[in-house]
N, C-alpha and C positions, 0 to 999 in steps of 0.2 A: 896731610889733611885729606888729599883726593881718595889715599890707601882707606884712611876711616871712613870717610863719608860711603867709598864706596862699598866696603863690608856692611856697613851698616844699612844699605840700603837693599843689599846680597840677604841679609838678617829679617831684616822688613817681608821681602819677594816670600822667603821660604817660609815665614809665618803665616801669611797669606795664602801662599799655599797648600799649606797645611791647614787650615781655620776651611780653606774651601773642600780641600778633598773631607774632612770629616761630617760637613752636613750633609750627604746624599748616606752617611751611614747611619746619622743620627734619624734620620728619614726614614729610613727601612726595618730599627730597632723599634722606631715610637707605635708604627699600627699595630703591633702586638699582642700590647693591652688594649684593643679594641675589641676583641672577643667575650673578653669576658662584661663591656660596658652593654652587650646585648641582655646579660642577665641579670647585671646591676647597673640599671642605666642612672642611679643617683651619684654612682661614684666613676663620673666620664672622667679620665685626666684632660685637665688643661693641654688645650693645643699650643704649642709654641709660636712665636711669632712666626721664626724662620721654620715651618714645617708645613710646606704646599702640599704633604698628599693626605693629609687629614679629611679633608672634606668627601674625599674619595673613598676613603675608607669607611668610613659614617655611611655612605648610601647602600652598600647593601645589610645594613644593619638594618636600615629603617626599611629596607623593602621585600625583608622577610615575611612582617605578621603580618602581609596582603593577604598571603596562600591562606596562613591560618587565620584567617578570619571569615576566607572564600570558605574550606573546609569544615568550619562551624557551623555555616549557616545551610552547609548542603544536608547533612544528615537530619537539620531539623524540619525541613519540607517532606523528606520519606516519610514517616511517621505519619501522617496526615493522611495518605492513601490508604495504607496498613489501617489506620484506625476507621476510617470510611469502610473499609473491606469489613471489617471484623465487625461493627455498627450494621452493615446490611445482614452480613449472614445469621446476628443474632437477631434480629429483627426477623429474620424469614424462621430460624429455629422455633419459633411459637406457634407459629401457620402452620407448619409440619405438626406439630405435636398437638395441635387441636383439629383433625382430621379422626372424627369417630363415625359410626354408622350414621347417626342422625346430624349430622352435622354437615354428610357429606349428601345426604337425604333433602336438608333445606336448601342448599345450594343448589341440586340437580336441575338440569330443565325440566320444562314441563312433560316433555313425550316421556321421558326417563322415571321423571318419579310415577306418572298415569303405569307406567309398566312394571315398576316396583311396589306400587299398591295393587296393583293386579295380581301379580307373583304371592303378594304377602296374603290378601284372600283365596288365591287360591291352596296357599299351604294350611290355610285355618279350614279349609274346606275337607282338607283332607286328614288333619284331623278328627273333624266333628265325624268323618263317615270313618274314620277307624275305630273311634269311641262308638258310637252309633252301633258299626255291624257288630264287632265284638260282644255288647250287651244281647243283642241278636239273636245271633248264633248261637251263641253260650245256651239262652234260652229256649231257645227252638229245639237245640239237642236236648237239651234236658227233659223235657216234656215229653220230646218222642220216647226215646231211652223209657223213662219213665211209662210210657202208654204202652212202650212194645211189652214189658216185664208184665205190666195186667192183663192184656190182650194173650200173651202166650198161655194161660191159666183155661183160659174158656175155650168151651168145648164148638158153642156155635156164635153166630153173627150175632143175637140175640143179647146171647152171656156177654161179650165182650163189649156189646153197646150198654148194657145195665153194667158193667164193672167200670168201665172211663166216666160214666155218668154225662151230664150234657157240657163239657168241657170242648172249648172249641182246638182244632188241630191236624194234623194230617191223616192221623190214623183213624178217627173221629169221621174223617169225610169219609174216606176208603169203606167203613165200613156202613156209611150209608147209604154211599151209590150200590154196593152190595146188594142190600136190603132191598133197597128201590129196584131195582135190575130184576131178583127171584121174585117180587109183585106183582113186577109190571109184563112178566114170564110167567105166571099162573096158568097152567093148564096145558103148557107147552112141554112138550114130551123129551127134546133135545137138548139134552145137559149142554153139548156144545158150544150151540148158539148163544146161550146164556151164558156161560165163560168169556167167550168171546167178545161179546155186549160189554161187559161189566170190567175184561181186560181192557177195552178201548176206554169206558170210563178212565179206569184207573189212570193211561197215559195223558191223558187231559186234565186230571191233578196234579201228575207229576211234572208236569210241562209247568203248567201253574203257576206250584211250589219255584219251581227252578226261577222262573222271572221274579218270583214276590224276592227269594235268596239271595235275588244276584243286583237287586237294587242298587247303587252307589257304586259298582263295580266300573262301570262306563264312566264313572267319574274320574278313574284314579286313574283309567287307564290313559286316560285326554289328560290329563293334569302331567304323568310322568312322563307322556311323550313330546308334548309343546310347550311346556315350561323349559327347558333348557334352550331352545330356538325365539322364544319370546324372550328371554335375557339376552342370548345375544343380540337379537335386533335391541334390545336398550343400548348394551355396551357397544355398539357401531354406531348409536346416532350420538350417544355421548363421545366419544373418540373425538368422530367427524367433528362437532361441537369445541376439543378442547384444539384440534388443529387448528379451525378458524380464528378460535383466541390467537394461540401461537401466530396466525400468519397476522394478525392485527398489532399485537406485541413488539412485534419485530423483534422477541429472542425466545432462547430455547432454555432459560434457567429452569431448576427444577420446581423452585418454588412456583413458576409459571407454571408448570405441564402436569404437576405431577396430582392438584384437587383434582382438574376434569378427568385424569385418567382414572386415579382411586373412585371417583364417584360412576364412570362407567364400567369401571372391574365389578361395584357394587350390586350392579343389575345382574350380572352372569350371576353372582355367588347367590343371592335368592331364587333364581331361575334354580340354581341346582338342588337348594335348601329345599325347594316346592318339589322338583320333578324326584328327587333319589330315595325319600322317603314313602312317595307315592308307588313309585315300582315296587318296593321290598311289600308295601301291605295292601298291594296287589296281589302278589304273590302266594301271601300269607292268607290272605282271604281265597284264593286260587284253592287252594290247599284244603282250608278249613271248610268250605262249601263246597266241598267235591268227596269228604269226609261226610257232610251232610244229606246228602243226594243220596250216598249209601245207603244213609239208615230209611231214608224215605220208601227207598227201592224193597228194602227188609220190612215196610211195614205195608207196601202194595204187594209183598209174596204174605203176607199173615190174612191180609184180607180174602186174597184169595184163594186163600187155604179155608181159611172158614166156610166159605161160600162154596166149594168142593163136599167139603162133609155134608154140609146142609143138604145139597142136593142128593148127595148119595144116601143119609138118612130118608128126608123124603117118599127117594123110590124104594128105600125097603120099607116102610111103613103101607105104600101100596104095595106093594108086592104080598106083603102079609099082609093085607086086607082082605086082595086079591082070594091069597087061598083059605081063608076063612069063609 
């Protein structure tokens, strides 16, 4: 009886033993399917009673979607700058793009536009006197040209006054200070002196002529020299003017710097608009009235070519009187 009881008790121990060594295995087999309860978390398996490391296995499950929820929430606060960014630069893209002459004209200060209206009359100035001499001169030549072709025809001072007829003009005076000259010489015997008389005439028309020709010429010449220095003084006080914005602003974005600069760049370009076209019909008037001066000088040698014969006829006419 002690043989059985004591097997049976030997029987009991090792059963026991065994029932214990296989729960730390049944423990280590069970968290396994706990991996996949993170992606199906409807189908957790039942924890057992005897299974203490369940609960441990569960918490880094649940303390995964921290990060991903941290992670969600970061990239949607970026966005928000970006689109502030994007929001100011198309906001200022309009400002840029409505920057035209007149536009950047109303905006200027006041020193700035007084000197771009100044530029802008003086460029209409110089116009009107290149319209102006053009008609001029054109005509002026024409009429000489025209007087010298009838005056070459006639033999004395006389002919040549009855062929022009009383038409007023250069060749027209020439040949009346002429006339007046052999008058006002009557009975004087020195052809010379009377040359001489009537030559100094002449230079005092021709002197005349040249101030009447050269009217508007002073204009263009002040225009094409101080117009590029009266813009830049605009574009310095506008400059000066967009710094002070800037130092008020406290920044240097373009949309800040870049009206007052455009509107002071604006002053130079009409300073140049006034003074570059002024020089060239400068020039061209340079040119053209110095072409004109010519013919004057060709119609003070016809007068006094006339005025030569006459006297020479004259003294033969006494001469043959003489010896009759």
């Amino acid at each position: 009886m002690k043989i059985t009881s004591f097997q049976a008790s030997l029987a009991a121990a090792v059963l026991l033993t065994v029932t214990w060594l296989a729960v730390p295995v049944s423990a280590q087999t069970q968290p396994q399917p706990a991996a996949p309860a993170a992606a199906r978390p409807v189908a957790a398996p039942q924890p057992s009673a005897m299974t203490p490391a369940a609960p441990s296995a569960a918490a880094p499950v649940a303390s995964t979607p921290a990060p991903a929820a941290a992670s969600t929430d970061a990239p949607a606060a970026a966005p928000t700058s970006d689109d502030a960014g994007g929001r100011a630069l198309k906001s200022a893209a309009p400002m840029m793009k409505e920057l035209s002459p007149w536009v950047m004209f109303m905006s200027a200060d006041i020193i700035v536009k007084a000197v771009m209206i100044g530029l802008a009359f003086a460029s209409l100035m110089t116009w009107t006197v290149f319209i102006a001499k053009s008609i001029e001169l054109s005509v002026a030549s024409a009429k000489l040209r025209s007087a010298l072709k009838k005056a070459a025809q006639a033999r004395s001072l006389a002919e040549a006054q009855m062929a022009l007829g009383a038409k007023e003009g250069v060749l027209p005076s020439f040949l009346a200070a002429a006339l007046s000259e052999a008058r006002m010489s009557a009975g004087i015997s020195s052809d010379t002196g009377i040359k001489e008389r009537a030559a100094s005439s002449f230079a005092e028309i021709v002197r005349a002529e040249q101030r009447r020709i050269r009217i508007g010429m002073g204009v263009l010449a002040t225009i094409g020299a101080t117009s590029p220095f009266v813009g830049l003084f605009g574009t310095v006080w506008g400059i000066m003017n967009s710094f002070i914005g800037i130092s008020k602003s406290q920044t240097t974005n373009l949309a800040v710097v870049a009206p007052g600069i455009a509107e002071a760049l604006l002053a130079t370009a009409i300073g140049l608009v006034a003074a570059i076209p002024a020089v060239i019909i400068y020039n061209h008037f340079a040119r053209k009235t110095k072409s004109y001066l010519e013919l004057v000088s060709r119609a003070s040698g016809t007068a006094a070519r006339l005025l030569s014969r006459d006297l020479d006829r004259s003294h033969g006419s006494a001469h043959s009187r003489a010896a009759e």
